[in-house]
C-alpha positions, 0 to 999 in steps of 0.5 A: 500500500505504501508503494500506491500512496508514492504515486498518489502523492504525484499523480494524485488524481486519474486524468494524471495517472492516465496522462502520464501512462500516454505519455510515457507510451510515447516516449517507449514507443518513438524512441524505439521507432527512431531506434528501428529506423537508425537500424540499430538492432544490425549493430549487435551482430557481426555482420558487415553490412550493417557498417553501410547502414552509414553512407560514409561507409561504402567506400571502406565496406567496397575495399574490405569486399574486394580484399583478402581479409573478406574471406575470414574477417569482418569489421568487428574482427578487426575494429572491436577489442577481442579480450573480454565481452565488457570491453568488446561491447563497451568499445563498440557503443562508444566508439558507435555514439562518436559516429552518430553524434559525427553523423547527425552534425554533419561532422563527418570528414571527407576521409576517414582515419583512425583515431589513438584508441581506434588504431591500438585496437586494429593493431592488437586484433592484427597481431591476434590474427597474424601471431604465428606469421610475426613470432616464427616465419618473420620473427618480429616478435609482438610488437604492440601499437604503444611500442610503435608510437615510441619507436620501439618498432613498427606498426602493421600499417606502416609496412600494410598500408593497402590492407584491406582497405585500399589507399585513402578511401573517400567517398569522393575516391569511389563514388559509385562503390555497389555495396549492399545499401539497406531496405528502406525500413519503411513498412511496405503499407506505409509506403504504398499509402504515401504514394496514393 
């Protein structure tokens, strides 16, 4: 009973119980309309397309499909820390918010670059890959990325530069990359009445 009378004392009469159920209705519900049209349910897996969701993305995604590193990685296996789920999923949001919060303010740059924690993260996740390659057939031992930013070696890149991305990708450099752009998420009798 103690619990009823806290939402008495706030929404004392039924017109304000009854408002407040409506408008927090509203707010579930658009928000999770603008969720569905962001597409962001695709971001929880792993798989490629999804990255073209953004249109800034082709490019990238139309390098990636035409390299070798298509055959047996995707985006994640290269671009999301790999040592625990918390820092996997917790690097993917914030790093996901950063290209979002880009997006909506029409920040975006023309080509795209790693940032610091972006470029440890894709050097760590070559070396989990390529381990057997750099400790016994080149013999360069594990290098990581904080080693190369002070000198102590080499980053992938620097040696790598066109994996598996190309040169410089923009969306300028292929304009007409054919990539697998989403579905509008237009429901189709949504669309056939915006027609009439």
């Amino acid at each position: 009973m103690k619990k009823l009378s806290f939402i008495n004392r706030f929404l004392p009469s039924y017109k304000w119980k009854v408002a407040a159920i409506v408008i927090c209705g509203i707010v579930v519900g658009g928000g999770g309309l603008f969720m569905y049209l962001l597409r962001a349910h695709t971001y929880l897996g792993d798989e490629p397309s999804a990255c073209v969701n953004c249109h800034i993305m082709a490019p990238y995604y139309a390098t990636w499909f035409h390299s070798s590193h298509s055959r047996d990685a995707t985006c994640n296996d290269c671009h999301v820390p790999h040592e625990n789920a918390v820092k996997k999923w917790t690097f993917k949001g914030m790093d996901g918010m950063k290209h979002v919060a880009a997006f909506l303010t029409k920040s975006e740059p023309q080509v795209i670059r790693a940032h610091e924690a972006s470029s440890e993260v894709i050097m760590n996740n070559c070396i989990r890959c390529h381990t057997q390659l750099n400790t016994e057939f080149v013999k360069t031992g594990k290098i990581d990325y904080m080693m190369s930013q002070v000198g102590e070696g080499k980053a992938c890149w620097d040696c790598h530069r066109d994996v598996p991305h190309g040169g410089s990708n923009s969306l300028s450099s292929t304009p007409n990359a054919l990539v697998p752009y989403p579905e509008s998420p237009v429901p189709g009798w949504l669309q056939k009445m915006l027609k009439k």
